[in-house]
Every structure is written in C-alpha cells, then in structure tokens.
C-alpha positions, 0 to 999 in steps of 0.5 A: 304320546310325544316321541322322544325325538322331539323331547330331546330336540325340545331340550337342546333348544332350552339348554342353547337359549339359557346359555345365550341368555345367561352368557348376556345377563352375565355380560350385562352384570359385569358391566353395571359392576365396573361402571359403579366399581372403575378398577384403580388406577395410578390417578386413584391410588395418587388421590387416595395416598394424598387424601390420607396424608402421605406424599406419592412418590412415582416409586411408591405409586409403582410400587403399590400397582405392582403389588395390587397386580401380583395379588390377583 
C-alpha cells in the first residue's frame, strides 16, 4: 500500500505544475491574441474615422479614446 504521505506530496507536485504549466499557456494565449487583435490607438481610430467618411479632429480622436477607456 502507498503511505499517505507520498499520496499527498504526489498531489502537491501535480497542483504546482498545472499551475506553472497553466499561468505559460495563458501567458502564451494572451500574446498570440494581441499579436492578432493590437489594442486601438489614435493612429487606428484616425484611419478608421477617415475610412468611414468623417473628417478626425484632434478633439473627437480625444474624445473617443477617452470614451473607449471609461467603458473598460
């Protein structure tokens, strides 16, 4: 029979590395998302204001950055 001392150091080992293990595929996750999804900038939103017909002014980029930062 096992003792139950090696059960549980047998345990905490597991818990230990699925964390590690879990904290580098989140890690990894995170970074393949805002490679592919980059967080907008004033750049962007000028482009995209631009691309939808409307003329940017420094006051509406601002604006709109301000507005996209108070709704997270």
């Amino acid at each position: 029979m096992v003792s139950l001392g090696i059960v549980i150091v047998i345990a905490v080992i597991a818990v230990l590395l699925g964390a590690v293990g879990g904290f580098f595929l989140a890690r990894k996750y995170m970074q393949d998302y805002l490679k592919k999804n980059p967080p907008v900038n004033e750049d962007t939103l000028r482009s995209m204001m631009m691309s939808m017909g409307q003329k940017p002014s420094e006051k509406k980029i601002r604006q709109m950055m301000q507005q996209m930062k108070n709704q997270k």
